[in-house]
C-alpha positions in Angstrom: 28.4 53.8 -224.7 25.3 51.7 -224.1 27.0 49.0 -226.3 30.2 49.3 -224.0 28.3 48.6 -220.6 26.5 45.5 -222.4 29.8 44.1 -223.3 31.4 44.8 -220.2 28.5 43.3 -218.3 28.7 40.2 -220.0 32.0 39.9 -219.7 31.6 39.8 -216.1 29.4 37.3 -216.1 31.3 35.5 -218.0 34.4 35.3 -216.3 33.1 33.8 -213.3 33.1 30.4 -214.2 36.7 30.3 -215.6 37.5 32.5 -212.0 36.0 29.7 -210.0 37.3 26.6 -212.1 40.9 28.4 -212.1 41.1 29.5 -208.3 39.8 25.8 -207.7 42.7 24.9 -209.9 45.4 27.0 -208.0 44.3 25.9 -204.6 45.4 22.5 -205.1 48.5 23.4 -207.0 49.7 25.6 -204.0 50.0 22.6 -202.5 51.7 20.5 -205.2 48.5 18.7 -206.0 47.7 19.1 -209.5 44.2 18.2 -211.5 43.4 17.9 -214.8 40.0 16.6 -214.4 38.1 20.5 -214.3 36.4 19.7 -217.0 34.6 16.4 -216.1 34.1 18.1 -212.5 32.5 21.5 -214.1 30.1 18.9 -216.4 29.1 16.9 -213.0 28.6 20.3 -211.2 26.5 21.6 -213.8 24.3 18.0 -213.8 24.0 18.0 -210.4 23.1 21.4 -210.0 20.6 21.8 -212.2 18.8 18.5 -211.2 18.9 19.7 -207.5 17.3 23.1 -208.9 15.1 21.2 -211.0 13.8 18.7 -208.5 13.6 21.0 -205.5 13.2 24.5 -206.8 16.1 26.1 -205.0 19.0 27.3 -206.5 20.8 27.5 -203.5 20.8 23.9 -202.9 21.7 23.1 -206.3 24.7 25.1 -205.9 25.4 23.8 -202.1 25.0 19.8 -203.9 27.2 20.7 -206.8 30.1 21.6 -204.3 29.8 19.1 -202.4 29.8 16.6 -205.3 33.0 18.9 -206.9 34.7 18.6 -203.0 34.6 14.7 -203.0 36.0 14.2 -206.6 38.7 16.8 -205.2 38.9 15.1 -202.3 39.4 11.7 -204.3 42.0 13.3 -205.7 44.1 14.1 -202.8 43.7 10.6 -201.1 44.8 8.5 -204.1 48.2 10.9 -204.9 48.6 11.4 -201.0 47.8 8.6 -199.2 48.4 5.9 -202.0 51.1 7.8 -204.0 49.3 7.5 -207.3 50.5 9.8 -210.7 48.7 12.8 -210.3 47.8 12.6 -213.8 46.6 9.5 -214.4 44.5 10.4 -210.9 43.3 13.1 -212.5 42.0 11.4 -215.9 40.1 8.9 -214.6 38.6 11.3 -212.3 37.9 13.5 -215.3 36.0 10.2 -217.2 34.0 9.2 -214.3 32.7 12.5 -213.7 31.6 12.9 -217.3 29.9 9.9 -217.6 28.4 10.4 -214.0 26.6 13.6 -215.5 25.2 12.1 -218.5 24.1 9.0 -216.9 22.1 11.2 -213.8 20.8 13.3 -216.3 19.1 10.6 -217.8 17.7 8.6 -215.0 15.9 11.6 -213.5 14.8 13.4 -216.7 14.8 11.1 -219.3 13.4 11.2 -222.7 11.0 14.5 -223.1 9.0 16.1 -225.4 10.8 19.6 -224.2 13.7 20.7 -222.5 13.1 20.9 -219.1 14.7 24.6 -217.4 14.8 26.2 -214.2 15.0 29.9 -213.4 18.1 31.5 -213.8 19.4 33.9 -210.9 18.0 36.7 -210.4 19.9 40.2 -210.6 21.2 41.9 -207.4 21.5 45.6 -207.9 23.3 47.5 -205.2 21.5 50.7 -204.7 23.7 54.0 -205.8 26.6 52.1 -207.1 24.5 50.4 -210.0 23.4 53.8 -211.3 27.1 55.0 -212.2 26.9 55.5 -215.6 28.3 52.7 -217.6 30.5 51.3 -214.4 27.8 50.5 -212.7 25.7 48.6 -214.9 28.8 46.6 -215.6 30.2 45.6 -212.0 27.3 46.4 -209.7 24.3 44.5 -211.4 24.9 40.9 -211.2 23.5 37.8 -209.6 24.9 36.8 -206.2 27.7 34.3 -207.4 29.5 37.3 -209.0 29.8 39.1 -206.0 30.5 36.1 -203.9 33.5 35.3 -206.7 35.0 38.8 -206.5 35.0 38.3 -202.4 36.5 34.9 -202.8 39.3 36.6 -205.1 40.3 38.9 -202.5 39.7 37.0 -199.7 42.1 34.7 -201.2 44.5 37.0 -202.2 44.9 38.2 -198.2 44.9 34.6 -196.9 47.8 33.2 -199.0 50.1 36.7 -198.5 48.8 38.3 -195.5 48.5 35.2 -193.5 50.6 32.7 -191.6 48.5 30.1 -192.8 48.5 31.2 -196.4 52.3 30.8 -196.0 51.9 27.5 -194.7 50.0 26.1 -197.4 52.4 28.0 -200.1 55.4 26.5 -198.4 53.6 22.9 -198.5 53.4 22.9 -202.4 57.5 24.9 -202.6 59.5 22.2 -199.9 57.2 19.9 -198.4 60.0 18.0 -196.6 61.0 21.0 -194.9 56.8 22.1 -194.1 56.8 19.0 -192.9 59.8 19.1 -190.5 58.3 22.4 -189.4 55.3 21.2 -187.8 52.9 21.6 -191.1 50.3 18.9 -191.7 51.4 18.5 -195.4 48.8 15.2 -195.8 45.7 17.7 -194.3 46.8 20.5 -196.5 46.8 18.8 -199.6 43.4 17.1 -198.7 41.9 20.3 -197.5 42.9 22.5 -200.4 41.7 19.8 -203.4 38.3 18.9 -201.6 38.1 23.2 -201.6 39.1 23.3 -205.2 37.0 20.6 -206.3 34.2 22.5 -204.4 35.0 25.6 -206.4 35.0 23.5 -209.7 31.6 22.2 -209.1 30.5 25.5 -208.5 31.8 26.6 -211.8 29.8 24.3 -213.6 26.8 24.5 -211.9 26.9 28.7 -212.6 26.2 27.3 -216.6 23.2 26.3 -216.5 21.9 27.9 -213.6 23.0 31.7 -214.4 23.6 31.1 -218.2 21.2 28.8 -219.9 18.5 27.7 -217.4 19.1 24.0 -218.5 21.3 21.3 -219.5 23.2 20.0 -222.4 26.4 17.8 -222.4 28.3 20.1 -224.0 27.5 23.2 -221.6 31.3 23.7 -220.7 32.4 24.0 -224.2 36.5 23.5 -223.2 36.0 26.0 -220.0 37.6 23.3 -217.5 40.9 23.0 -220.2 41.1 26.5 -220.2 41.0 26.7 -216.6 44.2 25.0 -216.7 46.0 27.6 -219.0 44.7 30.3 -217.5 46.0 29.3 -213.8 49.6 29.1 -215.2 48.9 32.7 -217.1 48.1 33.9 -213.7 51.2 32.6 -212.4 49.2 30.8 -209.5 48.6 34.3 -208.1 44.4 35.0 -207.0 44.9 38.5 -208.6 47.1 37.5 -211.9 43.9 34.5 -212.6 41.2 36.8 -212.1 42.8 39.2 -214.7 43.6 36.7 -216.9 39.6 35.0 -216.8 38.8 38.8 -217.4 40.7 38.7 -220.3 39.2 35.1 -221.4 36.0 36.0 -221.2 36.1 39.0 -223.3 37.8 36.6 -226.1 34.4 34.8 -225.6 31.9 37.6 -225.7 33.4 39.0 -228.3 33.7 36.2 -230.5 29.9 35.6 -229.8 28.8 38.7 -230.3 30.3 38.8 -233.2 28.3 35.7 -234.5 25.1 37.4 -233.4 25.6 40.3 -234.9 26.9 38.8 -238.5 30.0 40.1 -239.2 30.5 37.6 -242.5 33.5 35.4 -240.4 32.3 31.9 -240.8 30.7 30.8 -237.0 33.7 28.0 -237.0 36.2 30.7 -237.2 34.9 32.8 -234.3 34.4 29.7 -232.2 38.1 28.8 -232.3 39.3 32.6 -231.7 39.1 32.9 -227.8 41.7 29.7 -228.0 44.0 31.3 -230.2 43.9 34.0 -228.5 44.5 32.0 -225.3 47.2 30.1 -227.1 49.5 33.3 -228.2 48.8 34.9 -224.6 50.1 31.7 -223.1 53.7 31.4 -225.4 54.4 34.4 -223.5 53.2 34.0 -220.3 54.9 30.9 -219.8 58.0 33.0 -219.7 57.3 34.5 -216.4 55.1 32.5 -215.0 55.9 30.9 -211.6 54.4 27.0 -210.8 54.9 25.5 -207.4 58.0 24.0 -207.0 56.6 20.4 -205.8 54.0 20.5 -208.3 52.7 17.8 -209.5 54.8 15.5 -206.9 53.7 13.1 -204.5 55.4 13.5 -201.3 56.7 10.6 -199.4 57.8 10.9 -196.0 60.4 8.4 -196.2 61.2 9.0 -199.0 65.2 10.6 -199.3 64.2 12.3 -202.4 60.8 14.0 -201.6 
């Protein structure tokens, strides 16, 4: 039982930064903006992040700095396809290669060569009285640092906005008919702005929960594939808040798992249980893609004037 609430309790953890990278993910797509660049943004999030923690001592900040360096690559994102009608993917690429490099190349101007790895403290655990003492729930859902509780808010939070809202069905209808949000009122320009500066923001959280809730410092490879992943797992959710946050459940037990595994020694070569949260990933998704819904406009600039659009 003890090794049940231990694996659950990771897997917890560990969903958060697919939760984050994916929500970011479906924010923009509601909206008909779609990235591929979560993985470079996650990388620069965790940089920056952890060189804010690093220099300053604060967490918070850190976190604050990585998304507001993940909202301005977002941002960047929705003023080239919006307001100079660039391919979304190509937009998306070269954001995803500039943000890589930009992590590397601050990483090494303010730490340099060293003779050690420098680290900074990881977040501390927030127990909530009562609740954490349930036995085995509540060592797994109600002992966690603060950016677990905040994702599981922003889930549901989200979840009510975009179907309980007017404004939710705004921003849904932006990314479905734009041309007809548009000759509705809706500011379909400001949505799609709004919405990939918030899911950048959410990206760059993501990465900058790696090293500052997983590791305690920073290595160039810290994402391992998490942004990619983000991608598949925001069509297995079907663009739904609730659907993604299952699904990044779901991931992140594939990952625990598969490392647990290697730490334990279960005579399955470490290659093999590397790859096994992506095949797992990979048969999930030749079945979800059956019945899972994308944004009609998705993926499309929209042009005003345009007679197609």
């Amino acid at each position: 039982m003890n090794e049940f609430a231990s694996l659950a309790q990771l897997t917890v953890v560990a969903m958060v930064p697919f939760l984050l990278a994916s929500l970011g993910t479906m924010l923009g797509g509601l909206a008909g903006v779609f990235s591929v660049s979560q993985e470079g943004v996650m990388l620069l999030g965790a940089s920056v992040g952890f060189l804010v923690s690093y220099a300053t001592g604060s967490s918070t900040v850190g976190i604050l700095l990585a998304a507001a360096v993940g909202a301005v690559f977002g941002l960047a994102l929705g003023w080239a396809t919006t307001r100079l009608r660039l391919d979304q993917f190509v937009v998306g690429l070269a954001l995803f290669f500039a943000a890589t490099g930009l992590a590397g190349l601050l990483y090494r101007v303010v730490i340099g060569q060293t003779a050690t790895t420098p680290r900074v403290d990881t977040l501390p655990r927030l127990e909530i009285p009562l609740l954490s003492d349930i036995p085995v729930v509540g060592r797994a859902l109600f002992s966690h640092n603060l950016l677990v509780y905040l994702a599981a808010l922003l889930t549901v939070g989200l979840w009510f906005f975009l179907y309980r809202t007017r404004a939710g069905l705004d921003l849904r209808s932006v990314g479905e008919n734009p041309r007809a949000a548009d000759s509705l009122g809706i500011p379909v320009v400001r949505t799609r702005l709004w919405t990939t500066a918030a899911g950048g923001a959410l990206m760059g959280v993501a990465g900058a929960y790696l090293p500052l809730v997983y590791t305690g410092t920073f290595t160039e490879g810290i994402v391992g594939g998490r942004g990619w992943l983000a991608i598949a797992l925001t069509f297995f959710g079907g663009w739904r808040p609730q659907f993604i946050a299952a699904g990044a459940l779901f991931f992140a037990a594939m990952d625990v798992i598969a490392l647990r595994a290697e730490v334990v020694g279960v005579g399955i070569p470490t290659q093999v249980l590397l790859v096994v949260p992506y095949v797992a990933t990979l048969l999930v998704m030749i079945f979800a893609f059956r019945w899972a819904r994308v944004p009609a406009f998705l993926g499309r600039n929209y042009d005003r004037e345009s007679r197609t659009a």
